[in-house]
N, C-alpha and C positions, 0 to 999 in steps of 0.2 A: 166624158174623157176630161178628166180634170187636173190636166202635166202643168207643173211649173216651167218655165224657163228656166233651161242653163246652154252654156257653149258649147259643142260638140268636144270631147276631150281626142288627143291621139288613140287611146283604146277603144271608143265607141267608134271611130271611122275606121279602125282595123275591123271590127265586127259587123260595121256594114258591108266592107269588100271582102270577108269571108260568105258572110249569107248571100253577097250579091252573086259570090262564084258557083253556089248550090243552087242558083237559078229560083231563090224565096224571088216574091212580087213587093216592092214597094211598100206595099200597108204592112207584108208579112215582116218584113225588116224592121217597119216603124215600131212596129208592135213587138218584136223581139228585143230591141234594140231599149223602149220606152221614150220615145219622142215623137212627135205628130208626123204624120205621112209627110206633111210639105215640108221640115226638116230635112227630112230625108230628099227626097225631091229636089229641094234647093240645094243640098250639098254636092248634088250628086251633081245640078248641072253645072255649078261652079266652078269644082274641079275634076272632071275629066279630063286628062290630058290625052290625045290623038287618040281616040277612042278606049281609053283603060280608064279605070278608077284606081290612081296610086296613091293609100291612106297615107303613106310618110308625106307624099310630096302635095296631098291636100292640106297636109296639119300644117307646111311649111308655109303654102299660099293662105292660108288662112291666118296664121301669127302677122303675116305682111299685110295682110288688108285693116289687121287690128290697129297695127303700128302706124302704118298712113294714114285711117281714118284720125288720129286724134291729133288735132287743132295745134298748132304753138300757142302759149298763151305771150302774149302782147304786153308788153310791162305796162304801157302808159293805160291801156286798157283795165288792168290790173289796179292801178292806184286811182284812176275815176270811177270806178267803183265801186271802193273803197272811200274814197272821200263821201262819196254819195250816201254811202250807207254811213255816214258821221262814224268814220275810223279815225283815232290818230294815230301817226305816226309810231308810240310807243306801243299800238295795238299791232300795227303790220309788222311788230318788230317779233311779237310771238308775246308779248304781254298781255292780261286781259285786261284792259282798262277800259272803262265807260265812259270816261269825260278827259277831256285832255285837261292838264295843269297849264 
């Protein structure tokens, strides 16, 4: 079984909660659907809301955990890291320069 990774989109978790309603088994989902069984598994236990699986309201909790997980970026973190990696100034400005004048 040789899947690439991708995000579950809103149309593959409407087609998990269709096949989940005809009572398919997990693998059988996976395998319809084209993502590995724990995909499916993991989505499933993530968003259950009071015992349903509601694809709208998973795609919603799911865009939200996207959004929260990613970091602010820190300016002053930003420009020592850049200094470190010998940027100047006219580079962080969107110039390419390799040596400062």
């Amino acid at each position: 079984m040789n899947k690439q990774y991708h995000q579950l989109t809103q149309e593959l978790r409407y087609q998990i909660s269709a096949s989940r309603k005809t009572g398919m088994t997990l693998r059988q989902i996976a395998e319809e659907v084209g993502v590995h069984f724990s995909t499916v598994c993991r989505e499933l236990k993530r968003n259950i809301t009071s015992l349903n699986y509601d694809p709208k309201m998973a795609h919603t909790l799911s865009c939200k955990r996207k959004r929260m997980s990613k970091k602010p970026v820190n300016a002053s973190q930003v420009l020592t890291r850049s200094f470190e990696n010998a940027w100047c100034l006219t580079g962080l400005l969107g110039r390419s320069v390799t040596a400062c004048q």
